[in-house]
PATI-38662 format. One record per residue: residue in one letter; x, y, z of N, C-alpha, C, O in turn. Coordinates in steps of 0.05 Angstrom, whole numbers, plus 5000, padded with zeros to 4 digits. Layout:
aXYZXYZXYZXYZ/...
This chain:
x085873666441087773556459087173266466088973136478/x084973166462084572886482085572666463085672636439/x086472486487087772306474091072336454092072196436/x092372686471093672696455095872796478095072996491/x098972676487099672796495100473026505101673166488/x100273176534099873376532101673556529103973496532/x100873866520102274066510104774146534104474136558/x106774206522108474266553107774546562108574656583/x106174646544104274866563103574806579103874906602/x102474616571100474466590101774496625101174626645/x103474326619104974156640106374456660106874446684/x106874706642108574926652106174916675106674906699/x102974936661101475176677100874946697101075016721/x100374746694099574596727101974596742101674546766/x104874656734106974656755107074916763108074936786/x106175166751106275456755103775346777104275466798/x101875216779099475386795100175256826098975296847/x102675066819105075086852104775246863103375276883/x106175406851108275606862106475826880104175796873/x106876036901104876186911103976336891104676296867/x102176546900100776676887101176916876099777046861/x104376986892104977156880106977096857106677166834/x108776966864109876826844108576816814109276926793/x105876626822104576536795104176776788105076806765/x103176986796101577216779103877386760103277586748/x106677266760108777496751110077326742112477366740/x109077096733110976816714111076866690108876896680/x112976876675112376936643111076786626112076566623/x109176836613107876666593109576486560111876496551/x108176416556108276326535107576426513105276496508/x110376456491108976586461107676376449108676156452/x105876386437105176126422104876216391102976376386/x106776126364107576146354105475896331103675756342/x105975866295104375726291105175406293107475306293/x102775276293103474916301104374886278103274966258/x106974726278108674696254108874346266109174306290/x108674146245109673846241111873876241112774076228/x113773696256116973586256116973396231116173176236/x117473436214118173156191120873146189122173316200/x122072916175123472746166125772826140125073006125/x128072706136128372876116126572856082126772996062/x124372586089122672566066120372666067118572626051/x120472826090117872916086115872766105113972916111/x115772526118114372386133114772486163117072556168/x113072496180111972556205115172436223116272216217/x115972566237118072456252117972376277117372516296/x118972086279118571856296120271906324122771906327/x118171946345119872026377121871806377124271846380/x120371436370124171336375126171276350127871096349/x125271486328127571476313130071656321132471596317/x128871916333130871936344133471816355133271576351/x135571876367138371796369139271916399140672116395/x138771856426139271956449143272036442145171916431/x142872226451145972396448146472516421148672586413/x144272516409145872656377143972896379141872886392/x144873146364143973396366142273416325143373396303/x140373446331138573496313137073836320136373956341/x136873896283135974206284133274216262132874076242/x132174346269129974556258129674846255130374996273/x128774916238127775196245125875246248124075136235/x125375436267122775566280123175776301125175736316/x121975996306118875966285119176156270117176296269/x121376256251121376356243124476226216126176086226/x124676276191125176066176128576086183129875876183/x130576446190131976436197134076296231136476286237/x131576206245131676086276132475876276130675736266/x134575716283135275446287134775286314135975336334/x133375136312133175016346133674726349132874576331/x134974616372135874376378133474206379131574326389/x133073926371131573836382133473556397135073416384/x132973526418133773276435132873056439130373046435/x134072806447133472556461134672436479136272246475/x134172526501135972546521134872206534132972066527/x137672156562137371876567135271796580134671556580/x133572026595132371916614129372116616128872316603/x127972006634125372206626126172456647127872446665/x124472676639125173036646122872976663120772856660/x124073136686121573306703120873586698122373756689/x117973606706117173806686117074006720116973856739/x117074166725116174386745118074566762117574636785/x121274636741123274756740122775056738122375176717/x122775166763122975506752125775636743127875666756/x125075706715127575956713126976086710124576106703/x129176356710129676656704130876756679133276736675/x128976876662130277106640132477226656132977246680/x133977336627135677576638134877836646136378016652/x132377846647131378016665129878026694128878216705/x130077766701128977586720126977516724126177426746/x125177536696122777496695121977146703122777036682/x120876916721120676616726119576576711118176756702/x119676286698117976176683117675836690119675716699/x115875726686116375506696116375216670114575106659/x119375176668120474916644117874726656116474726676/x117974606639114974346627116374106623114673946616/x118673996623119473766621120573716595121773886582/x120173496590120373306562118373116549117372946564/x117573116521114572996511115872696498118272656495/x113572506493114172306485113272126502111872236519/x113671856505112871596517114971556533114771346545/x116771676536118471696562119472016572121272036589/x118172256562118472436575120672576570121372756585/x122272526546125172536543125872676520128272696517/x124572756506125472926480124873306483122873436485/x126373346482125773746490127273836470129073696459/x126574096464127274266441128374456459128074456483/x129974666443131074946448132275086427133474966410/x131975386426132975576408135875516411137375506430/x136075466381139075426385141375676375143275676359/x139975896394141976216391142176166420140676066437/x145376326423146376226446145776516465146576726454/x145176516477143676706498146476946499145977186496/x149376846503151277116503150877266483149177446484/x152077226463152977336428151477336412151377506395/x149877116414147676926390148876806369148576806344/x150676676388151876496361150176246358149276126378/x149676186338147775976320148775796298150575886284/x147975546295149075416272147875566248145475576245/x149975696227149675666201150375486186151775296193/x149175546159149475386138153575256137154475056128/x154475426146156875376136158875256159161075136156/x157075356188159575196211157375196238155975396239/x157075026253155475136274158475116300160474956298/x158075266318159975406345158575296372159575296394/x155675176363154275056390153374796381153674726358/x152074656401151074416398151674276429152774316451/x150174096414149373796446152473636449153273546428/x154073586468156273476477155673206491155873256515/x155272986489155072806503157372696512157472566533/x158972736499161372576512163872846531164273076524/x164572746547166272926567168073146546168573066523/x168973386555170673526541171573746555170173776575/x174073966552174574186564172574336577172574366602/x170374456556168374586557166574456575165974516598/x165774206554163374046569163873906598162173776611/x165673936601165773816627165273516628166673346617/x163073466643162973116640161373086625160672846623/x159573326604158473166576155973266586155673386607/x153373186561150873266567150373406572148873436591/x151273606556150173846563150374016528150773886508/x149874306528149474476509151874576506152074666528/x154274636493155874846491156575046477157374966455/x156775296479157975416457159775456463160575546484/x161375396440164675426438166075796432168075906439/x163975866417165076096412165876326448167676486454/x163076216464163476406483164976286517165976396537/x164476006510164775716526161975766554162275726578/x159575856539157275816548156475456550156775266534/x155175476581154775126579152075166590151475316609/x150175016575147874936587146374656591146674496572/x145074576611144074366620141274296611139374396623/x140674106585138374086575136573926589134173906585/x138073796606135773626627134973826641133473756659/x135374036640133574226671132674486656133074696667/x131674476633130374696618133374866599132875076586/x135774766599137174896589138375166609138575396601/x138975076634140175326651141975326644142675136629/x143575516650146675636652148475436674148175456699/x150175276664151575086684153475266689153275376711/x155775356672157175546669157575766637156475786615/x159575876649159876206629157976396631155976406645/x159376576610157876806605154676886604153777066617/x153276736587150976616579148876826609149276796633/x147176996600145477116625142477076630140777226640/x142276716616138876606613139776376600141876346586/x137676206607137175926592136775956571135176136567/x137775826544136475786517133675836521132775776543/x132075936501129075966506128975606499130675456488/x126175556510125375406503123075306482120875426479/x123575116471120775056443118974856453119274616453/x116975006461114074766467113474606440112574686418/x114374326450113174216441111374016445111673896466/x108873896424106773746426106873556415106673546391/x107173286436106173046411104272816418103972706440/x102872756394101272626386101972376388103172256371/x100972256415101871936420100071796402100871576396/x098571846395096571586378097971676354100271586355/x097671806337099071826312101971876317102872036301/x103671786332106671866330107172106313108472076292/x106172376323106972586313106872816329105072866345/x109773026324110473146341110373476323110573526299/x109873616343109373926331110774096347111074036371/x111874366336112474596350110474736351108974766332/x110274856378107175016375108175376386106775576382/x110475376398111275646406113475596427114675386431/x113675816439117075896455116675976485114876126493/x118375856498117875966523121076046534123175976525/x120276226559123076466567123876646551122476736533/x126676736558127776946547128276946520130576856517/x127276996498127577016467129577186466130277356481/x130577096441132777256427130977346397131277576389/x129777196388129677276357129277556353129977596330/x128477786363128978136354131178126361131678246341/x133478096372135578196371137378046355139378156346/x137077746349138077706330137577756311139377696295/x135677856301135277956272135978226269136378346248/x136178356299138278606297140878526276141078596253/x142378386289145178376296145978326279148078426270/x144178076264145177856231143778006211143977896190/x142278246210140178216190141678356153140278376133/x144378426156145878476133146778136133144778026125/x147678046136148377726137146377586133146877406117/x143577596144141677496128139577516102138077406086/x140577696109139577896084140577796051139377796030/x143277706059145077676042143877406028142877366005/x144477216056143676976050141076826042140976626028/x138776976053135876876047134477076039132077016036/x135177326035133377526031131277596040131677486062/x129177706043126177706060125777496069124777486091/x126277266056125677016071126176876099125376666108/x128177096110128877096132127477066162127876916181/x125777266157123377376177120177246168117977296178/x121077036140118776996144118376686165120176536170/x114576656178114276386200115176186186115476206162/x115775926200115675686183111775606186110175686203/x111475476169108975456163108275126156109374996139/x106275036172106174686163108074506173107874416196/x110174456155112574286168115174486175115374736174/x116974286184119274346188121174086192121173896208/x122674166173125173966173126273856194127474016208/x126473596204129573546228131373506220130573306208/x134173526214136773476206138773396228138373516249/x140773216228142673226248144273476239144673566216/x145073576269146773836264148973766238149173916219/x150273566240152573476219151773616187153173766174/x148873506180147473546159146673826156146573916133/x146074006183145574306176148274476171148674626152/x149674446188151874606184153974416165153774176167/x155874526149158274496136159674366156160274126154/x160474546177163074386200161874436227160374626230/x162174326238161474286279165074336290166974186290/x164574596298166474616317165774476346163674466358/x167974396352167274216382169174276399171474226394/x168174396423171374466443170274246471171674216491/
């Protein structure tokens, strides 16, 4: 860790050791999943300010069928946000990593239905600009269910259906080498039940390869580039 920006583990557990004591003792942990490199579409280490503040970029993790947002939002995140699973389990959001505090990841299955970008259309994504759904913008939406979530504050439920924040993806980066890693998930997960729900549909599409981790790297793509079409409401 030294000399290396810290883990938003990190950052969860000194804002968890806030909270009282009973609180802390019943906070949900952290999965920690394997350290996977963010690269480029060439393969090179991917640059916190190449990013694009308001454009929605994806990965998969941590598992090869999982799509997750990664962000660059306008301004730096505060880290020491408690939320609630849908089972009301607290957990405490860690902010945003980088040299301004401002890039955060999330599973990008939508906590109602689990609708997710595929290969062929994605139904969610980052809204920056005002809309029906989005309201005044900046935020998460899914169109399929008109789930809205707020990625400056760990991805809560602004409005709809939606009964938990997007989980969240810890991520780690490496200020001296400008390099950034997924290291695992925090809150309410979906991936067992989405692989309930899709697993003839994935099956179809990737075969075993579905369930298997990502390992080493992992791709960033603008959503445009993962999915075929972006529905936008």
């Amino acid at each position: 860790m030294k000399r290396r920006d810290f883990v938003q583990l990190c950052a969860a557990s000194a804002a968890g050791a806030t909270l009282p004591d009973a609180a802390r003792a019943s906070t949900l942990a952290a999965h920690m999943y394997a350290r996977v490199k963010l690269v480029d579409d060439r393969g090179e280490p991917l640059r916190v300010d190449s990013l694009v503040a308001g454009q929605t970029y994806v990965f998969d993790y941590p598992f090869a069928a999982t799509p997750c947002f990664l962000l660059r939002l306008a301004k730096p995140l505060a880290a020491g946000i408690v939320l609630h699973t849908e089972s009301g389990e607290p957990y405490v959001w860690s902010g945003g990593v980088g040299a301004t505090k401002s890039v955060v990841a999330y599973s990008a299955i939508c906590a109602h239905k689990m609708t997710y970008p595929t290969r062929q259309v994605s139904f969610i994504g980052y809204r920056d600009a005002p809309s029906p759904v989005a309201g005044p913008g900046k935020v998460i939406t899914c169109c399929s269910d008109r789930s809205v979530y707020d990625p400056a504050e760990g991805a809560k439920v602004v409005s709809g259906p939606a009964p938990q924040p997007l989980a969240t993806i810890l991520l780690e980066h490496d200020a001296k080498a400008d390099e950034t890693f997924a290291v695992g998930a925090l809150g309410g997960e979906k991936f067992a039940e989405f692989f309930r729900k899709y697993s003839f549909r994935l099956q179809l599409e990737m075969g075993n390869r579905s369930r298997a981790s990502v390992d080493g790297t992992a791709p960033v793509r603008l959503l445009d580039n993962y999915s075929a079409q972006w529905a936008k409401c």
